[in-house]
N, C-alpha and C positions, 0 to 999 in steps of 0.2 A: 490437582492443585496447580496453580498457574502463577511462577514465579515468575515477575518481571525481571527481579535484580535482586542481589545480595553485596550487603557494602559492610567490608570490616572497619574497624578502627582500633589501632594498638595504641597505649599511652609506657612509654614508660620515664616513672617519676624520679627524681633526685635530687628533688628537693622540696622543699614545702613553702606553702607562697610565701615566708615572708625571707625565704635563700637556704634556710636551715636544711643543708645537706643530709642525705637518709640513703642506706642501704637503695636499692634500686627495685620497686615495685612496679609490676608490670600488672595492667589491667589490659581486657581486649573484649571487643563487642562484636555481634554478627546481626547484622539488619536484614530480614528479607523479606522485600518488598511482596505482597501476592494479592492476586486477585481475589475480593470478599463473594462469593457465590450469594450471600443472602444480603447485600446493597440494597437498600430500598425497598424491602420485602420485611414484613409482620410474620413471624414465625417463632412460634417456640418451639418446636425442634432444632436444637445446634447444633445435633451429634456430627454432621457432615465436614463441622470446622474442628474437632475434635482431631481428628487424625493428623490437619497440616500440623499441629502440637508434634505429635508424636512424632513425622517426618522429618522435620527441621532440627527437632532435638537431636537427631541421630546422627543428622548428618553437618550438621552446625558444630556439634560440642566438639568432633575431633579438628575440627583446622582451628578451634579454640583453643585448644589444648596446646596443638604447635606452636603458637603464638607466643603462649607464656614462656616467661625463663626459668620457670620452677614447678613444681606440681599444682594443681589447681587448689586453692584452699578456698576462695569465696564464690558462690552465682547467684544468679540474680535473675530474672525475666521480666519483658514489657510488651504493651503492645498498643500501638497508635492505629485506633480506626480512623479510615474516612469517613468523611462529613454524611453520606448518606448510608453508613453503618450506625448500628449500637454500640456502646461500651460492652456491653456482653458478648458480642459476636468477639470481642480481645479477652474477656473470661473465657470462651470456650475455645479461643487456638491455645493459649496457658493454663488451664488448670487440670481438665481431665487427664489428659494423659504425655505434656511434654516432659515432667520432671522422670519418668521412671529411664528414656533412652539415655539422658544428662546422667544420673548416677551410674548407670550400666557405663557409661563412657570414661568417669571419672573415676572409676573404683569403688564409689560408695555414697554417701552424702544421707547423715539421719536426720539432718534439718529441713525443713520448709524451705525452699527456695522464697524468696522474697519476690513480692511482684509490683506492678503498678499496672493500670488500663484504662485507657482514657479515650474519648473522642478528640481528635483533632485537625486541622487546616492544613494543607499545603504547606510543608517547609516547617510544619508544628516539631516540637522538642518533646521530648519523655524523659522524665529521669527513669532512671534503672536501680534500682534497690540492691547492693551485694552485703550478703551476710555469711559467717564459714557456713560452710558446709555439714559440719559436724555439731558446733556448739552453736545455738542460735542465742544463746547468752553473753555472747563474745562481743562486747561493746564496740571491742578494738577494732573488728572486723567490719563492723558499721558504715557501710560506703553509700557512693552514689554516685553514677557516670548519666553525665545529659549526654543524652544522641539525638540524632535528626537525620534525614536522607533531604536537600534540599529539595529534590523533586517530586514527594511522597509524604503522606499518603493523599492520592488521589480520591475523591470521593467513593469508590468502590473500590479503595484496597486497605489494607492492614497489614503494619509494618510490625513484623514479630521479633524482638528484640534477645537476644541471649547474651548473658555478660561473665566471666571471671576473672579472677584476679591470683594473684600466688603472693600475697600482702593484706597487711593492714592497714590502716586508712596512713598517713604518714605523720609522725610523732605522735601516736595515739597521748590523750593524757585525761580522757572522759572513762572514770568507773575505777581509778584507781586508789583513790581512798572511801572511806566507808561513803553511803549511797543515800541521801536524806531522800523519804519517799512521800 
């Protein structure tokens, strides 16, 4: 795996857009930029982008974890191919196997991680999906962090995103009386 760069980003919140003061929720991301090995190339075999999953998870989740000011309650993962990649070559760095190092690192996590994977431009955005960890029922925890690397992704890379949070979204107030379906 051939990492160019990895760029974090900490938010922490104190208030809600419209001033409304809140306990202090810290959300934090980890972008790493790497090189797509199957750029331009017609292939169904992915397994080869399966493992940067694995890798990044491992070593990403713990300077995650420093970050926050409390224990990790929500994650999330994303991945922004370049323009001469698939949407699927960002299914195959997140699905097979990045969530099992994340919970190993986290102490646990019986939820689905939340994902998003998209093709995108130079300087392109991704939102990030955070949901607990535990209850994936949990409305409250229903997040979402846009990230970008300005200089990334380059046509043959894919920016692999990992995100949590020790919060919920700020003034949660969706799912608290009964649910019209």
């Amino acid at each position: 795996m051939d990492i160019r760069k990895t760029v974090f980003t900490k938010e922490i919140i104190n208030a809600d857009e419209m001033g409304k003061p809140c306990a202090p929720i810290t959300r934090a991301a980890a972008m790493a930029v790497v090189r797509n090995p199957l750029a331009g190339k017609a292939q169904d075999d992915l397994s080869q982008l399966y493992d940067f999953g694995a890798e990044l998870g491992k070593t990403l989740t713990q300077e995650l974890i420093q970050m926050l000011s409390g224990a990790p309650i929500c994650y999330g993962k994303a991945a922004l191919v370049g323009s001469s990649g698939a949407m699927e070559h960002g299914a195959a760095v997140l699905h097979p196997k990045l969530g099992k190092p994340v919970r190993a690192a986290m102490g646990g996590g019986k939820s689905l991680m939340p994902s998003n994977h998209k093709v995108g431009a130079l300087g392109g955005s991704i939102d990030l999906p955070l949901g607990h960890k535990d209850e994936a029922w949990s409305f409250d925890h229903i997040d979402t962090m846009t990230l970008w690397v300005p200089d990334a992704p380059r046509a043959d890379e894919i920016v692999l995103c990992l995100g949590m949070s020790d919060g919920t979204r700020v003034h949660p107030r969706v799912g608290k009386g009964p649910i019209q379906a």
